[in-house]
N, C-alpha and C positions, 0 to 999 in steps of 0.2 A: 387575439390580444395585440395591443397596438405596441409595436418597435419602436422604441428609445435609445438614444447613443447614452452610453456610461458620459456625464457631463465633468467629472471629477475621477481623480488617482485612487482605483481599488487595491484597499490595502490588504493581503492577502496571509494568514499564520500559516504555517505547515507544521503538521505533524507527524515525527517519523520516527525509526529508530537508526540505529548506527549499525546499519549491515555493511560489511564489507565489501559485501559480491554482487549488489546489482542496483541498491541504492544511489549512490552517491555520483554513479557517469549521467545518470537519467535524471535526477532533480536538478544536476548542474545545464541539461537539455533543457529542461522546463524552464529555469531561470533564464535561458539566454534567447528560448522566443515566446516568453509572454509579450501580451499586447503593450503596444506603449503606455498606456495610461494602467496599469498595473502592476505592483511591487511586490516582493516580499517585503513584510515587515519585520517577520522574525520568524525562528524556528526552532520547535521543539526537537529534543533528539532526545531520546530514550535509550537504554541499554537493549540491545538484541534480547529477542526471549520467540525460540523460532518455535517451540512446543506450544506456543500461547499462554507460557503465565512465566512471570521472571522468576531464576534458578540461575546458583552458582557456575561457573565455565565450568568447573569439574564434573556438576551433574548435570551441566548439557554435553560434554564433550562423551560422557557413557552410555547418556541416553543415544547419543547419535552411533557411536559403535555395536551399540546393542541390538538397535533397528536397522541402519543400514548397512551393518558387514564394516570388514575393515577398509579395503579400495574406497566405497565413500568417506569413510572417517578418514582416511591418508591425503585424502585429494582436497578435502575441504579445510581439514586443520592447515595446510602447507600455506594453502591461499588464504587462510586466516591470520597465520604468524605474520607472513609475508608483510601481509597491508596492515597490524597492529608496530610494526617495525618499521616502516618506513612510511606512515598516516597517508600513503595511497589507495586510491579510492574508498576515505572517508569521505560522511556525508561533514564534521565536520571542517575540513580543508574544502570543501567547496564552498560552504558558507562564508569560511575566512576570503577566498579568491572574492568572492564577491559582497564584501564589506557587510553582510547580514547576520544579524543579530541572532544568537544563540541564547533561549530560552531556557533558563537552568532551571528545573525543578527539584525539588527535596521531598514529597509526596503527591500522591496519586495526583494524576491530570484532573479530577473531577474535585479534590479538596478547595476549599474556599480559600484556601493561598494560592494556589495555583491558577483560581481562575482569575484572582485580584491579578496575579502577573500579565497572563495571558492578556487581559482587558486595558493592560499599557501598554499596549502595541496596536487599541485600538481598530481590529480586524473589521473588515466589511466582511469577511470568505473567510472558513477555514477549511484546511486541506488535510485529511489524513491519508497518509504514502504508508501505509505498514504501521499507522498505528495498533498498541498492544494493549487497550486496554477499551474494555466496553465504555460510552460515554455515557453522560446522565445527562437530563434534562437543561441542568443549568448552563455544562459547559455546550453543548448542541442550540441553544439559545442566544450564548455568548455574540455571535456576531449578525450582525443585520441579515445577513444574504445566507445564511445557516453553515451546515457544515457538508464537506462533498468527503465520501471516502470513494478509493479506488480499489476494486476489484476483477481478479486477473481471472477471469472464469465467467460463465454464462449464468446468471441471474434471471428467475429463483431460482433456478438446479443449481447446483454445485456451492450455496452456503456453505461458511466456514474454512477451514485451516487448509490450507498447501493445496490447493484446486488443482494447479497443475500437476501434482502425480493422480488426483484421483482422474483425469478427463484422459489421461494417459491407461489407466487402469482399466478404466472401461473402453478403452480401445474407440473411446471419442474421433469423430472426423474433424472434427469441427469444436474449436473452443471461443470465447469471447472476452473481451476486457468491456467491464464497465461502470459508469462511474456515479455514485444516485448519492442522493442525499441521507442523511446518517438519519437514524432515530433511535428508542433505544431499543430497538432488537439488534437482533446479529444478523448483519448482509439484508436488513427486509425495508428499507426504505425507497421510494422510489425514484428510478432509475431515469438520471438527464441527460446519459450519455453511454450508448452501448453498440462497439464493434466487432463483427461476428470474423472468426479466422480461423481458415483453415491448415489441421494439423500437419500433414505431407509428412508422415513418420518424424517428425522432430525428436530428440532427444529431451528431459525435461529439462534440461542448463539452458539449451536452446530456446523451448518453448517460452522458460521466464524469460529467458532476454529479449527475444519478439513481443512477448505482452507486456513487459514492462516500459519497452520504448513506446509500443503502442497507447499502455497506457499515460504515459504523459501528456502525447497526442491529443487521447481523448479528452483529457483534464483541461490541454488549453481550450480546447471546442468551448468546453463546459463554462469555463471561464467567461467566455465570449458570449456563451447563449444568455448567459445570467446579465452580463452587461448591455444586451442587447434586451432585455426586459421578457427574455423568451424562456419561462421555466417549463415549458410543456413538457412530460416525463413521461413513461414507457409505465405500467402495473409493476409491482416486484410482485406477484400476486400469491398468498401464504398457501393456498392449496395446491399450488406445482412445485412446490420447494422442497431440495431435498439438503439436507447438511450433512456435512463432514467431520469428522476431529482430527488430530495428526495420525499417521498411520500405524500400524502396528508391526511388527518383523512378522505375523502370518500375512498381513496386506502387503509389504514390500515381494517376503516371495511371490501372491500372487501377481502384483505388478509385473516381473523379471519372467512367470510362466506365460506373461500376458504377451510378450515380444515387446515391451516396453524398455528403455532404458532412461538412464540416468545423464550420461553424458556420452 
């Protein structure tokens, strides 16, 4: 395929939600070495929904006691209060530090208001960082250059929810972040950008924060390969794929008999 310089400003949406814990240091990375002819335009943020489907803080905060014991629930609600009390490491105070536009929605990302909004920002690219909701065709459509989601795990293995305990679980050497185009399965589109890393007993608090700085890395590659006219892509191939769902408190014990830990 013949290589092209990006000749114009890629206008780039994000889509993400508002985690506290490892969101918000890493997209404010992303924004500060994208290429120069590349912006955000705007950015989606969603409410946290770390089980995969949105639920009140009461019945995420049970759900997480119930599965992970109480030392996880202690150590994560503390670093929860913490950054809802003093809007540190929000993803939206990075947005504000860097004058980008905050996309407010009032239903589903794929509702036809919401992609009328979306589509006034005008995206070339769009970027899901932890988006929480399956896409459909219209919104995967929406922008010229399609849609890229990031994935903190090795593709096809390890589809779906929280990769990193299960790559921990199985006592993985080796995990991957990587970054492919959305379509409408879960995790099966194929793959423009994928870095293989090795575990070295990491911790999982560890683990994410290695592949999610890595992954941003990879996002700007991807960035680049797209603006260089280069979409060559990797299989995400359906017959080696396995999927995950959030784990259950018999999979965490296994996890902890596994010599895995948490932090």
């Amino acid at each position: 395929m013949a290589i092209k310089s990006w000749k114009r400003e890629m206008r780039i949406v994000i889509i993400t939600q508002d985690d506290p814990f490892y969101l918000a240091k890493n997209i404010n990375y992303l924004i500060n070495n994208l290429p120069s002819n590349a912006v955000i335009a705007g950015c989606v943020v969603t409410s946290v929904s770390p089980f995969g489907r949105k639920e009140s803080l009461v019945k995420k905060a049970f759900k997480t006691f119930n599965i992970f014991g109480l030392r996880f629930f202690l150590r994560y609600s503390i670093r929860y209060f913490l950054a809802m009390a003093t809007k540190k490491n929000r993803v939206g105070a990075v947005l504000k530090t860097h004058n980008i536009s905050r996309i407010k929605l009032t239903s589903s990302i794929n509702s036809e208001e919401s992609l009328e909004l979306i589509k006034n920002y005008s995206p070339d690219l769009l970027i899901s960082i932890g988006g929480n909701e399956i896409f459909k065709r219209p919104l995967i459509d929406l922008a010229e250059h399609g849609c890229l989601n990031l994935h903190t795990a090795p593709l096809p293995k390890y589809r779906g929810l929280m990769p990193s305990f299960w790559v921990l679980k199985h006592r993985e050497k080796y995990t991957a972040v990587s970054v492919f185009y959305v379509d409408e399965g879960i995790d099966s589109g194929p793959i423009l950008v994928q870095e293989k890393i090795e575990i070295k007993g990491q911790s999982q608090e560890q683990l994410i924060n290695q592949t999610k700085k890595i992954g941003m890395d990879c996002i700007l590659r991807a960035i680049s390969k797209i603006q260089a006219n280069d979409i060559s892509t990797i299989p995400n191939d359906d017959n080696q794929m396995t999927y995950y769902s959030f784990p259950t408190k018999d999979d965490v014990r296994e996890f902890r008999r596994a010599g895995a830990r948490f932090f």
